[in-house]
C-alpha positions in Angstrom: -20.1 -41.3 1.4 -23.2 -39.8 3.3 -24.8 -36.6 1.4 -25.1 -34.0 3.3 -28.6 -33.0 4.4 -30.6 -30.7 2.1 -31.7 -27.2 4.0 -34.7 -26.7 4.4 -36.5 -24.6 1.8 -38.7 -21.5 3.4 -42.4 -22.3 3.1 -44.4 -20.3 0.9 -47.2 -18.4 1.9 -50.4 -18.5 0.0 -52.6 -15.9 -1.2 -56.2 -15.3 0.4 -58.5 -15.1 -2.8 -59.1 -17.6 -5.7 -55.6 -17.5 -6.2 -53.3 -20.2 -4.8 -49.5 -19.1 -6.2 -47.5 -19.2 -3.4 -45.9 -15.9 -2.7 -42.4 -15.6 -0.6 -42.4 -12.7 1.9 -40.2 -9.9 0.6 -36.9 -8.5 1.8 -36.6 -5.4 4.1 -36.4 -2.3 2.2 -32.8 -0.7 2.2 -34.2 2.1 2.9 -36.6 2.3 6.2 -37.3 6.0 6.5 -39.9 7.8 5.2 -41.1 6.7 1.3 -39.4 7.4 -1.4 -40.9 11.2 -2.4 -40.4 12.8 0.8 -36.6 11.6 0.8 -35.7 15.6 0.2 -38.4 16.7 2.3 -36.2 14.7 5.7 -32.8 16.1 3.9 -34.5 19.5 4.1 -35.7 18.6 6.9 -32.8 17.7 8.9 -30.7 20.8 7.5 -32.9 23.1 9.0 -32.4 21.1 12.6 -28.8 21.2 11.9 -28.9 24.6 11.2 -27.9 27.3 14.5 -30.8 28.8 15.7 -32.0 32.2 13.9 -30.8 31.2 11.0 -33.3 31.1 8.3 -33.5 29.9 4.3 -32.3 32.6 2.1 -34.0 32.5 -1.8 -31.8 33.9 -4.4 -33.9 37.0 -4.4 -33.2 37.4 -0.8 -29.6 36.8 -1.6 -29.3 39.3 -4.2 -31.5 41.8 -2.2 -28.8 41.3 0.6 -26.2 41.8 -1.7 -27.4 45.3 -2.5 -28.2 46.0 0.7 -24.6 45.5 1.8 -23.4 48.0 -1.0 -25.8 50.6 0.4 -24.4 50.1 4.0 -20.5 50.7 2.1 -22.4 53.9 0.5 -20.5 52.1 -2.5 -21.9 53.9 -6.0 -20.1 52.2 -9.7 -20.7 52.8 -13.3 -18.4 55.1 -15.7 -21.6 58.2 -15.8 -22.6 57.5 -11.9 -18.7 57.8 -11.0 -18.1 60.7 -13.7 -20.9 62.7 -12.4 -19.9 62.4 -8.4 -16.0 63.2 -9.3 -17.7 66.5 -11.5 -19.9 67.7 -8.9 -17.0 67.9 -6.2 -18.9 65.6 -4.2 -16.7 63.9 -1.1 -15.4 60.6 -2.3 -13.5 58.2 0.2 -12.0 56.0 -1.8 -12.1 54.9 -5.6 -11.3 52.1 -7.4 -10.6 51.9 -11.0 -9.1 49.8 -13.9 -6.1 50.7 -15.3 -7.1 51.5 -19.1 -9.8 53.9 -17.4 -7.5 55.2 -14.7 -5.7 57.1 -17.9 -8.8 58.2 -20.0 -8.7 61.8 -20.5 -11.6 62.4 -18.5 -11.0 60.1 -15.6 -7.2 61.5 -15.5 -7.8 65.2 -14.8 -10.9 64.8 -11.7 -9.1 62.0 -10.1 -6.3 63.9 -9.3 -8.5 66.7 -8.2 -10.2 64.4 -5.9 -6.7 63.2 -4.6 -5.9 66.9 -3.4 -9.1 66.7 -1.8 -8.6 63.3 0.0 -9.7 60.6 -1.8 -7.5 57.5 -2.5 -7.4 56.4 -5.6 -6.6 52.5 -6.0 -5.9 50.3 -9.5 -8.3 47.2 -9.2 -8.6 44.4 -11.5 -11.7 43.9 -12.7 -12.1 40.5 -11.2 -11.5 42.4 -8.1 -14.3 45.0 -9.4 -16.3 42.3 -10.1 -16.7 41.0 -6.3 -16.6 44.8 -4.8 -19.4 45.2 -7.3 -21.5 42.0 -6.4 -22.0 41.2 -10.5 -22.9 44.7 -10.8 -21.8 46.5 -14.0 -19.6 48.6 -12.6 -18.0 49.4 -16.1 -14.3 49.7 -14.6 -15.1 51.6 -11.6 -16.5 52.1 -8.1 -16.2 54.4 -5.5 -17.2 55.1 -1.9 -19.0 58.1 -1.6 -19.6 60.3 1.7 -23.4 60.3 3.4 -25.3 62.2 1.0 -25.6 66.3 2.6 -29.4 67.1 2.1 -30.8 70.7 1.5 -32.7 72.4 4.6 -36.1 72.8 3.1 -36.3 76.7 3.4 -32.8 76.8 1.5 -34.4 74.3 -1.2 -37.3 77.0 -1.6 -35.0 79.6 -1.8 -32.6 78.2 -4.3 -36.0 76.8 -6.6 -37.5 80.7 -6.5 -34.0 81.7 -8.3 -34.1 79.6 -11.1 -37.5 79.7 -12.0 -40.8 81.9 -11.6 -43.2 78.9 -11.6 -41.0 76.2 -9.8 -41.7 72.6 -9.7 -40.8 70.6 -6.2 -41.9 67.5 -6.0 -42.4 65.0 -2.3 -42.3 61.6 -1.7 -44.9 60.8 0.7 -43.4 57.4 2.1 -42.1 56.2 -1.1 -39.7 53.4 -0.1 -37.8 51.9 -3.4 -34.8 53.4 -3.7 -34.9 52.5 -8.0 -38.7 54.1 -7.7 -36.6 57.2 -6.2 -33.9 57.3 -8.2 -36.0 57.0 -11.4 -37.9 59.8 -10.3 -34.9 61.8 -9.5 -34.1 61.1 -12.8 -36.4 62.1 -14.4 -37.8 65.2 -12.6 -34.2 67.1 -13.0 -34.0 65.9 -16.8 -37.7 67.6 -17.4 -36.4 70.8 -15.6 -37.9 70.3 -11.8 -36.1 72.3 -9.2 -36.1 70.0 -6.2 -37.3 67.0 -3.9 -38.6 66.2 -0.5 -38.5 63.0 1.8 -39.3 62.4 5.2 -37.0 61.5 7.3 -38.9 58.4 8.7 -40.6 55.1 6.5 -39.3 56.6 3.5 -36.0 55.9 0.8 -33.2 58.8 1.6 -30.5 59.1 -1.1 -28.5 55.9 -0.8 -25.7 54.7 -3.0 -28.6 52.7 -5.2 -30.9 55.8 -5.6 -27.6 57.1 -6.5 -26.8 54.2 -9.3 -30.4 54.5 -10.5 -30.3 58.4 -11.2 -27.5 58.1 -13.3 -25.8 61.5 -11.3 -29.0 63.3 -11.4 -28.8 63.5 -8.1 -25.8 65.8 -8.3 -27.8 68.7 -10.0 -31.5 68.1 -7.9 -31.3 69.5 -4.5 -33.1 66.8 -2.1 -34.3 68.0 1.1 -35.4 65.7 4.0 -37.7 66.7 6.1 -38.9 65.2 9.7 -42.3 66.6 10.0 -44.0 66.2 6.6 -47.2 67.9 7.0 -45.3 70.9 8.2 -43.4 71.2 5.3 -46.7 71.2 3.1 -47.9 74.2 4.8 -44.4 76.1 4.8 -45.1 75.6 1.3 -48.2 77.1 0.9 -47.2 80.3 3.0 -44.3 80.3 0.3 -46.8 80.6 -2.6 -46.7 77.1 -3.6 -50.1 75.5 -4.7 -49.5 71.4 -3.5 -51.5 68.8 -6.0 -51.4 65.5 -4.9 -51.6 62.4 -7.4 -54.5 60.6 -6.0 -56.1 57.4 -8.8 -59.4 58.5 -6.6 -59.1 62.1 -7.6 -62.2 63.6 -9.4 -60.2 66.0 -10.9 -58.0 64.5 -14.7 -54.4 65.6 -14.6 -55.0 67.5 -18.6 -58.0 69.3 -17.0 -56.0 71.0 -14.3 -53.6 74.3 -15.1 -50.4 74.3 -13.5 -50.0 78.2 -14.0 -48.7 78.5 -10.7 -45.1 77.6 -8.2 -46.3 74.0 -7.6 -45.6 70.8 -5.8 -46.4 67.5 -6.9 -46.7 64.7 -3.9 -46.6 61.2 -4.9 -47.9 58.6 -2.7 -46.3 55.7 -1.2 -46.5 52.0 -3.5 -49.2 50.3 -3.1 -51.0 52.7 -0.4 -51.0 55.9 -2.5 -51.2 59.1 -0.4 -51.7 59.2 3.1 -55.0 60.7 4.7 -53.1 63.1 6.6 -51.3 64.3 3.5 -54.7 64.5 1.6 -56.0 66.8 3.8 -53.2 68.8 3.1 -53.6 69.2 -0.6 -55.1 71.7 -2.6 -56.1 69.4 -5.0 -56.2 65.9 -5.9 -55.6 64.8 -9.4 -55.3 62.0 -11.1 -53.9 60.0 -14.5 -56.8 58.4 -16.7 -56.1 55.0 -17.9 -58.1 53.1 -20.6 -56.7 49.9 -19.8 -57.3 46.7 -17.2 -54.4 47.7 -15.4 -55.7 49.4 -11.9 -52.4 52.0 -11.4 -48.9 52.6 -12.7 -45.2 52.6 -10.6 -44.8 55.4 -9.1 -42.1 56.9 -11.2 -43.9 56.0 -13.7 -46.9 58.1 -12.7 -44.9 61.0 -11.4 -42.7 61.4 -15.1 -46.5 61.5 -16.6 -47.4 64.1 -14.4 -44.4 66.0 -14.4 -44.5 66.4 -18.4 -48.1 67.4 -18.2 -47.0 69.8 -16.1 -44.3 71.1 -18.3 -46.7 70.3 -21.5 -48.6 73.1 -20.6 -46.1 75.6 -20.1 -44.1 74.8 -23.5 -47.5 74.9 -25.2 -48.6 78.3 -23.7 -44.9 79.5 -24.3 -45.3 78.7 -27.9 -48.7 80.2 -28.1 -47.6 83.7 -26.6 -44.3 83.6 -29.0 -46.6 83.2 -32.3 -49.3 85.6 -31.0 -46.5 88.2 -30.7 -44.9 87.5 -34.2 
């Protein structure tokens, strides 16, 4: 029987150098794209090619900022205070959804059937189906969709501040455009005992369903005025007796060296830029917060509840002055 012929074995190549191992040439790679660590970068890669035009990447922040944004456009407001303080206030709800085991609180039970006679519809939700309205939110059991917010005209704001107190307190937002840096401000100026707020109509937060959420229905109680032509408005104020201070971190003037004896009105400057030039020139007087640390500036909520209880400082400690002088 003949054997069958032997195949012929592939010739090895040798190695230039001192070395004479014969080396085999190697395979093809499976893989023939790019190398190995830039494997995602092509997936990435390719998914933005595959992607329709005008679309872009969305980060989670972006997501969740969208997600917010979408419950401003709905005007939709949610929390048990936030809800409470809307339905108290006789403000104009469309519609409002609720659990059941709130639906029949005490408190809940009586203003929701006043707001029905007004016109709002009043649905039973789930709170799975809260929990999607809500976007994660903590909507506590409840969420409603409010009516466009009805701002003050500014003379009526003056007006209405002049009744309550002697020495009223307005405060202005000069471009300020978080809605949580307005709400917190809101916040806190009608919890101190201000008696209103301005904002421009233009490159500036309006009351939205966040600044809303974020002022916990403060926002009910502090009149907000919005006003087209800023600088205007500053001297309106004047003519009205008003003295305007301006919170300047440039400002010769310290905040505790300054008496607020006087109707005033605070303006806070826009994050990051501070007060406009225009709006400077406006002022009466600039003042500012001292700060003995590294950090350059506070938020501006921040800064405007520090000036707003120096403000108020002053007039409980002169208060208590006259009442022990007289005793």
């Amino acid at each position: 029987m003949t054997p069958k012929p032997r195949k012929p074995s592939r010739k090895p190549i040798t190695r230039s150098g001192s070395s004479d191992k014969p080396r085999f040439p190697k395979k093809s790679k499976r893989y023939s794209g790019p190398d190995r660590d830039n494997r995602y970068e092509t997936r990435h890669d390719n998914r933005r090619r595959d992607r329709p035009e005008g679309q872009r990447d969305t980060s989670p922040s972006e997501v969740s900022s969208e997600a917010e944004n979408s419950l401003e456009e709905r005007d939709i407001i949610y929390g048990r205070h936030t809800v409470l303080s809307a339905l108290e206030s006789d403000r104009r709800l469309h519609r409002v959804w609720i659990s059941e085991q709130l639906r029949h609180a005490p408190r809940f039970h009586t203003l929701l059937s006043q707001a029905k006679q007004r016109g709002t519809v009043v649905d039973e939700a789930s709170y799975k189906q809260l929990d999607r309205m809500a976007d994660g939110g903590n909507h506590q059991g409840v969420i409603a969709q409010v009516a466009p917010y009805e701002y003050w005209h500014i003379a009526d704001l003056i007006e209405q501040s002049k009744k309550v107190s002697d020495r009223p307190v307005i405060i202005i937002s000069d471009g300020i455009t978080d809605p949580h840096n307005l709400g917190a401000i809101i916040r806190t100026a009608e919890a101190i005992g201000a008696q209103g707020l301005v904002v421009p109509q233009r490159r500036a937060a309006g009351v939205t369903s966040t600044v809303m959420k974020v002022a916990a229905g403060a926002i009910e109680k502090l009149p907000v005025a919005q006003v087209v032509n800023l600088s205007r408005t500053l001297e309106t104020l004047k003519e009205e007796g008003f003295w305007i201070y301006g919170l300047s971190e440039q400002a010769d003037s310290v905040i505790s060296e300054v008496e607020f004896d006087r109707a005033t009105v605070l303006v806070m400057g826009a994050e990051g830029d501070g007060l406009s030039l225009l709006t400077q020139r406006h002022c009466d007087q600039l003042v500012s917060i001292p700060l003995a640390g590294s950090t350059p500036s506070l938020n501006v909520s921040v800064a405007a509840g520090m000036a707003l209880y120096e403000i108020y400082r002053q007039r409980w400690s002169n208060r208590l002055q006259l009442k022990n002088w007289g005793s």
